[in-house]
C-alpha positions as CSV (number, residue, x, y, z in Angstrom):
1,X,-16.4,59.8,-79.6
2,X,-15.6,57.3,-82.1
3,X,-12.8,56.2,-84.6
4,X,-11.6,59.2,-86.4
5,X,-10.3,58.7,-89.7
6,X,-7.7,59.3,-92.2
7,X,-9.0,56.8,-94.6
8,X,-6.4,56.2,-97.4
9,X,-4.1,58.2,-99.4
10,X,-5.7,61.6,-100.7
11,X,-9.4,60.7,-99.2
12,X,-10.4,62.9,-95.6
13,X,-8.5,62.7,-92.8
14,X,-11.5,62.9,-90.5
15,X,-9.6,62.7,-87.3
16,X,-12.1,61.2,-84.7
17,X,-9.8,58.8,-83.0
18,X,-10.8,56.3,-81.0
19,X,-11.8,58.3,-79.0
20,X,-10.8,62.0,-80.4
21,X,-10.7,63.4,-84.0
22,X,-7.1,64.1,-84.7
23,X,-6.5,66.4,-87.6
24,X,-4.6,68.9,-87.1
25,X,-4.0,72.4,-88.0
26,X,-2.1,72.5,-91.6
27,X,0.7,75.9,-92.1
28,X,0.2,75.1,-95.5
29,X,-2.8,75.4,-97.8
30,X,-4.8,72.0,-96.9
31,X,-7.3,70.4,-98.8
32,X,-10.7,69.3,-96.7
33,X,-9.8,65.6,-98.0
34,X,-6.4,66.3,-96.7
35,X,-4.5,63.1,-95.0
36,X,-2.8,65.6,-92.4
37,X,-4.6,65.1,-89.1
38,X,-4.9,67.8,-85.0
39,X,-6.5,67.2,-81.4
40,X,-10.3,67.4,-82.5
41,X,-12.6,70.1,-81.2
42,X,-16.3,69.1,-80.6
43,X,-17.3,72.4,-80.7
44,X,-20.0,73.5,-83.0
45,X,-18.9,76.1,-84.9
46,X,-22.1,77.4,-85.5
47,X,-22.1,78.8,-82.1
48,X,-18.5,79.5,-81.4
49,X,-17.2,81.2,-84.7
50,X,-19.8,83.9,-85.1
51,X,-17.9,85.4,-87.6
52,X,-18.4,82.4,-90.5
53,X,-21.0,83.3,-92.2
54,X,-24.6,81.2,-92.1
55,X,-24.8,80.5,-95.8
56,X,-21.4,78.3,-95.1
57,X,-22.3,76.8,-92.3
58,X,-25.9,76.0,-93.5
59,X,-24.1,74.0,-96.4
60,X,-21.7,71.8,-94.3
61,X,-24.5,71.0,-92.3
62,X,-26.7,69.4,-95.2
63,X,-23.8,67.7,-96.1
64,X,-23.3,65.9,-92.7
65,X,-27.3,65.1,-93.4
66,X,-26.3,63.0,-95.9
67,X,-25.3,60.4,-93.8
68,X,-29.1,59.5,-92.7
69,X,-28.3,55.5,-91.3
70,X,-28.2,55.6,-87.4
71,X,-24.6,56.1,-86.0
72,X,-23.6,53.4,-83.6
73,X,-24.6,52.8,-80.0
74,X,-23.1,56.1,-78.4
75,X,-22.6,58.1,-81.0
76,X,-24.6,61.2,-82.9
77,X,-24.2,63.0,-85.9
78,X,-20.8,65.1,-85.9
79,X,-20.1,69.0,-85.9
80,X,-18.1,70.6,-87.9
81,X,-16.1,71.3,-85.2
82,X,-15.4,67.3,-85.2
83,X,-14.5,67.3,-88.8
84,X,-12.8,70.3,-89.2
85,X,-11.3,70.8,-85.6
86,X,-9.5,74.1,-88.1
87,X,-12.9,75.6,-88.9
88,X,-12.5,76.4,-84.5
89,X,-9.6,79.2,-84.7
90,X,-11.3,80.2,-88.6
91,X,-11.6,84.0,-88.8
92,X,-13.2,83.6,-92.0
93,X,-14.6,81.5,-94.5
94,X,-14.8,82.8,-98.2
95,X,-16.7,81.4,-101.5
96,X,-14.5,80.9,-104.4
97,X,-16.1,82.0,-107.7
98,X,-17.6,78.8,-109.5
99,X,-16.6,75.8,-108.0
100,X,-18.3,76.0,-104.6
101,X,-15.2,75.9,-102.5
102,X,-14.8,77.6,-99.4
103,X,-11.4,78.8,-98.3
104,X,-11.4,78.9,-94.5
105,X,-8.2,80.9,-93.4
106,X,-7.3,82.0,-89.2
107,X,-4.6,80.8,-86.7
108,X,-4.0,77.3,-85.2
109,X,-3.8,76.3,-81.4
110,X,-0.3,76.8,-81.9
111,X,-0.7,80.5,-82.9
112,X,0.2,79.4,-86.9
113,X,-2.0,80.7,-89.3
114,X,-3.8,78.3,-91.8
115,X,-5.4,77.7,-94.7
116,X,-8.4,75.1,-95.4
117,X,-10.2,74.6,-98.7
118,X,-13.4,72.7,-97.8
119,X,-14.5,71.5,-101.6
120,X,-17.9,70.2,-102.4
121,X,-18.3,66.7,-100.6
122,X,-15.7,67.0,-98.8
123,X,-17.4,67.4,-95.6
124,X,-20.0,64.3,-96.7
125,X,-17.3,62.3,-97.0
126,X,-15.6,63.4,-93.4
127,X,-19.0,62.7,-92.0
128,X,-19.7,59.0,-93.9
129,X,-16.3,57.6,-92.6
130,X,-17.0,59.4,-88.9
131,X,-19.8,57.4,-89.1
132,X,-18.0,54.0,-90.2
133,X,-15.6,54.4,-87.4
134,X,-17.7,54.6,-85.0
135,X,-19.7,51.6,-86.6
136,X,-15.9,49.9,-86.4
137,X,-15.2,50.5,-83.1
138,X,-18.6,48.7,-82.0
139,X,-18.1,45.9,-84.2
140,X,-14.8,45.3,-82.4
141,X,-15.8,45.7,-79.1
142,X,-18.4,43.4,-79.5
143,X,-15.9,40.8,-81.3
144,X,-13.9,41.2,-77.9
145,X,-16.8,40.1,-75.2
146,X,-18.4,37.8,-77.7
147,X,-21.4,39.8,-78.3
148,X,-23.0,38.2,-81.6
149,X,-26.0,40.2,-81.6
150,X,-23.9,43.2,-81.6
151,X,-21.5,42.0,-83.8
152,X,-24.1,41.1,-86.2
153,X,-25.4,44.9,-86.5
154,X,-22.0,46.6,-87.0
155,X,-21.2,44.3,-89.6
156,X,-24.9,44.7,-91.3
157,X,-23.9,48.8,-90.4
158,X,-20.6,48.4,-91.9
159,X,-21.8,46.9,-95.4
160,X,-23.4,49.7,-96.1
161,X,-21.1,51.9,-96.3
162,X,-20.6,52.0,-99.6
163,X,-24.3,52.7,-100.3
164,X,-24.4,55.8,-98.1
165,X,-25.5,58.4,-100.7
166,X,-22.5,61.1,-99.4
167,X,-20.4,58.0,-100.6
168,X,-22.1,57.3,-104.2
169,X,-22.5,61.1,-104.7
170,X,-19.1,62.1,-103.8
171,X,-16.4,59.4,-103.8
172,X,-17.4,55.9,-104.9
173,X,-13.9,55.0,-105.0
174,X,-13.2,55.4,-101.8
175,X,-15.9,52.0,-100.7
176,X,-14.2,50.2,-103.4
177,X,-10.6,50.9,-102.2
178,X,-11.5,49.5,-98.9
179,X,-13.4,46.3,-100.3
180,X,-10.6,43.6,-100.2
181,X,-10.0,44.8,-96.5
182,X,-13.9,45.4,-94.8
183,X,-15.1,42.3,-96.7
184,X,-12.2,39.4,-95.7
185,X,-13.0,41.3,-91.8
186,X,-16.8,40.6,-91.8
187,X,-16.6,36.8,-93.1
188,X,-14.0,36.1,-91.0
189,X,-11.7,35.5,-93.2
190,X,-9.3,37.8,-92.6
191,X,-10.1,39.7,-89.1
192,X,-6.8,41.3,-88.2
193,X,-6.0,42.9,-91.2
194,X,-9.4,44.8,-91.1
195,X,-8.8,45.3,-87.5
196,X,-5.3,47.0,-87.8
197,X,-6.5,48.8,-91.4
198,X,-9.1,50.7,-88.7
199,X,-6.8,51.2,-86.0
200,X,-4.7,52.8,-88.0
201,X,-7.1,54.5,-90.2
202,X,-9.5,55.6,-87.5
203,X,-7.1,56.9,-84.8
C-alpha cells in the first residue's frame, strides 16, 4: 500500500501511509476532507458493512473512477475502506437534503462513536492524492537505486496530477498549493524539500 495522505491544511487526510492509510476515527463531527488521520482498513466496505446502503456506496465508487491514469507499479485503485478506514465500524450512512452529503455515523476501534460527513468530491479527491502517493513513493525508490527509467515515469505520473479530472472538478487549488514544492522536486532543483513535503504528507 502506498503513501497515504494528509495533504495540506483543510484538503483530505487520505491516510495511506507508506505503507498504511492512517486516518483515524474522529469523536467529533469530521469532515471527509478532514486533516485528522487512524490505522487504515483495506476492507471494502461494500462487502463488510451490509447495512450502508448501495445508492451510497455506488456513488463513492464513481468518484474513485475518476482517477482513470494507471496507479504505480504495485498499486490498484483504493476502497473505501482505504479512504475512509471510519466508513468500517459505520452503522449508517444518511443523505442530507440538498447538498449531496452523506453523514456516516457508528463506533470507532476504540468503542467511540463518530461522526463523518463525506461531501461531494471529497472521496475524488482522497482517491487522486492515494494515487499521487503511491506515484511518490516509486519516484523515490527509484531516485534511491538509481533507476532513471523509473524515475522518469513517476515524475511524467506525478505532473499530472493536477490534470486528473477529480482534481480540476473538485479542488484545483489543492495542485496549485503544492506547485512550488512538486515542481523544484522533479527538476532537481530542490529534491529534499519535495521529499520531506511527502513524507510527511503521505504517512
Amino acid at each position: 500500500m502506498p503513501l497515504g495522505t494528509r495533504l495540506l491544511a483543510g484538503v483530505a487526510c487520505l491516510g495511506i501511509g507508506i505503507t498504511a492509510c492512517t486516518s483515524s476515527p474522529a469523536n467529533d463531527e469530521t469532515s471527509g476532507n478532514s486533516t485528522e488521520g487512524t490505522a487504515a482498513s483495506g476492507n471494502d466496505v461494500a462487502t463488510t458493512q451490509k447495512n450502508i446502503p448501495a445508492e451510497p456506496i455506488e456513488l463513492f465508487e464513481s468518484e474513485i473512477a475518476l482517477v482513470s491514469e494507471p496507479y504505480s507499479p504495485g498499486q490498484s485503485a483504493p476502497t473505501l475502506g482505504n479512504l475512509f478506514p471510519q466508513l468500517v465500524g459505520a452503522t449508517s450512512v444518511n443523505p442530507q437534503p440538498n447538498d449531496g452529503t452523506y453523514v456516516a455515523e457508528g463506533s470507532g476501534e476504540d468503542g467511540e462513536p463518530f461522526t463523518l460527513v463525506i461531501a461531494p468530491g471529497d472521496t475524488a479527491v482522497r482517491a487522486a492524492l492515494y494515487w499521487q502517493c503511491g506515484w511518490a513513493k516509486e519516484y523515490f525508490d527509484a531516485k534511491d537505486v538509481g533507476n532513471q527509467s523509473r524515475i522518469d515515469a513517476a515524475a511524467d505520473a506525478l505532473r499530472m496530477f493536477p490534470d486528473l479530472q477529480a482534481i480540476t472538478e473538485y479542488n484545483p487549488d489543492l495542485a496549485r498549493m503544492q506547485e512550488g514544492l512538486v515542481e523544484p522536486m522533479l527538476d532537481g532543483s530542490d529534491d529534499e524539500a519535495g521529499r520531506r513535503f511527502f513524507e510527511r504528507e503521505c504517512n
